[in-house]
N, C-alpha and C positions, 0 to 999 in steps of 0.2 A: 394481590401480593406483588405482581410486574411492578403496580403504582410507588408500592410502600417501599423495594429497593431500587427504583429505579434510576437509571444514569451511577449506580455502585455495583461494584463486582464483590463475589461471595467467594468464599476459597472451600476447600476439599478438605479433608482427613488427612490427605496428603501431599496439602500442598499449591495443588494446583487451582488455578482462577475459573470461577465460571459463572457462566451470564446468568443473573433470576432470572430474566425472561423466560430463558430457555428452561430452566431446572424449575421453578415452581409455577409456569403455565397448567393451568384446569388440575392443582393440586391441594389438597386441604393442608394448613401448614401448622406446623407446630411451635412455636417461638420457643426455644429452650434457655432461660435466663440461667445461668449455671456456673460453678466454676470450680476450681479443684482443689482447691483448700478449704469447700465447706463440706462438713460429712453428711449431712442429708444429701447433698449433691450427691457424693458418691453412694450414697446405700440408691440412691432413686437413679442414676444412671444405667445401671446394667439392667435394669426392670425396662427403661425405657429402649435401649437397644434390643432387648429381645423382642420387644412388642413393634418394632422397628422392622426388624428384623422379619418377623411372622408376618406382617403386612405386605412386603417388599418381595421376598424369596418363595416364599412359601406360600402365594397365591396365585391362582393364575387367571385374567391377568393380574399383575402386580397391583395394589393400592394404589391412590392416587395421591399420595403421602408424601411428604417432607420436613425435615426438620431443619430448623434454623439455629446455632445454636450460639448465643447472645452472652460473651463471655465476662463474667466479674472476676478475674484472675489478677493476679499483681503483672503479671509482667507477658507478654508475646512468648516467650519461651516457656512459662508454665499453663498455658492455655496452649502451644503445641502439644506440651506433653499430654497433659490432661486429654486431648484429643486425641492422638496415639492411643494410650493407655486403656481409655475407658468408653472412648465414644462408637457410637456403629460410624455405619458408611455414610456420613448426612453433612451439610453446610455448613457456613458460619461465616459470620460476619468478623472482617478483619480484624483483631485485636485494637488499631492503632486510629480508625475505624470511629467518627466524633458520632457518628448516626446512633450507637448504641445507647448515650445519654436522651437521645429524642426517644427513641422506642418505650426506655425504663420510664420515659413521663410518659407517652402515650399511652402507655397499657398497666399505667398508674404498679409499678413493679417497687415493691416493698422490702421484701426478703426473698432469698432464692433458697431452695431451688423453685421457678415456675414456668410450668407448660402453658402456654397460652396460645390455643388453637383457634388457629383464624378462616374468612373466607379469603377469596382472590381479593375482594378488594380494600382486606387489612380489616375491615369491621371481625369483632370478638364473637365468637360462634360460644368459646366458653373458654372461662379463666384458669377452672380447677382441669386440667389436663392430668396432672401430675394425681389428682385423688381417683378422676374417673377410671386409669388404665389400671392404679392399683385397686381397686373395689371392683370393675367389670372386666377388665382384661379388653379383649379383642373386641366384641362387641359394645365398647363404648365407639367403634370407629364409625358403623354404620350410623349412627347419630349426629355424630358430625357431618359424614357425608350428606346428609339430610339438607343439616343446616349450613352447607356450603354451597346448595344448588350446583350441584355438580351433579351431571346424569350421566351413569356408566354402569355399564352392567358390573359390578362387586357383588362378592358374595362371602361372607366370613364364616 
């Protein structure tokens, strides 16, 4: 994932800039194509923060989880809000941000909302993100983990 942002900075929920390097090292990652004027985005966001959420806070140690979230919004201002509003505490690629046209070809991105959970070095672990979490909940994550050869002691 270093690879697939690398030499660009990712922003916060609130704002602030921070290095992929640093935030999705030995992480399974989530690409969140989304944005806040389509309503399946919104019915499938708050599914996705709580499941977010459960992985992060409520384990210990924490998941090895992150989310990217990849925004189709009209404007930087309505992809803050939308972020404010509805998003957990996870990433995103700057609005303004030309990589996000290469991403939506690389992960061949059709309609949103989609999860598309990756390993570290960007190859597709699986595309249906958004079906596994609502059909499995929590235990689609150890599956990923799997398939992101990532070795740590988790336990869900």
């Amino acid at each position: 994932m270093v690879d697939v942002f690398s030499g660009r900075l990712l922003v916060s929920r609130d704002g602030r800039s921070v290095d992929p390097e640093e935030a999705l090292q030995n992480k399974v990652v989530g690409l969140y194509f989304s944005a806040g004027w389509c309503s399946p985005c919104r019915d499938f966001t708050p599914v996705l923060c709580d499941f977010y959420t459960e992985l992060l806070e409520e384990t210990e140690p924490p998941a090895p989880f992150e989310v990217v979230f990849i925004s189709s919004d009209h404007s930087a201002e309505d992809m803050a809000g939308y972020m404010r509003s509805m998003h957990g505490d996870w990433l995103a690629l700057p609005f303004h941000d030309p990589f996000k046209h290469d991403l939506k070809k690389k992960y061949n991105i059709t309609a949103i909302p989609k999860l598309v959970i990756v390993k570290q070095t960007g190859e597709v672990i699986t595309d249906k993100g958004r079906k596994q979490i609502r059909d499995k909940g929590l235990s689609c994550f150890r599956n990923w983990l799997e398939g992101a050869d990532i070795f740590q002691n988790f336990s869900s």
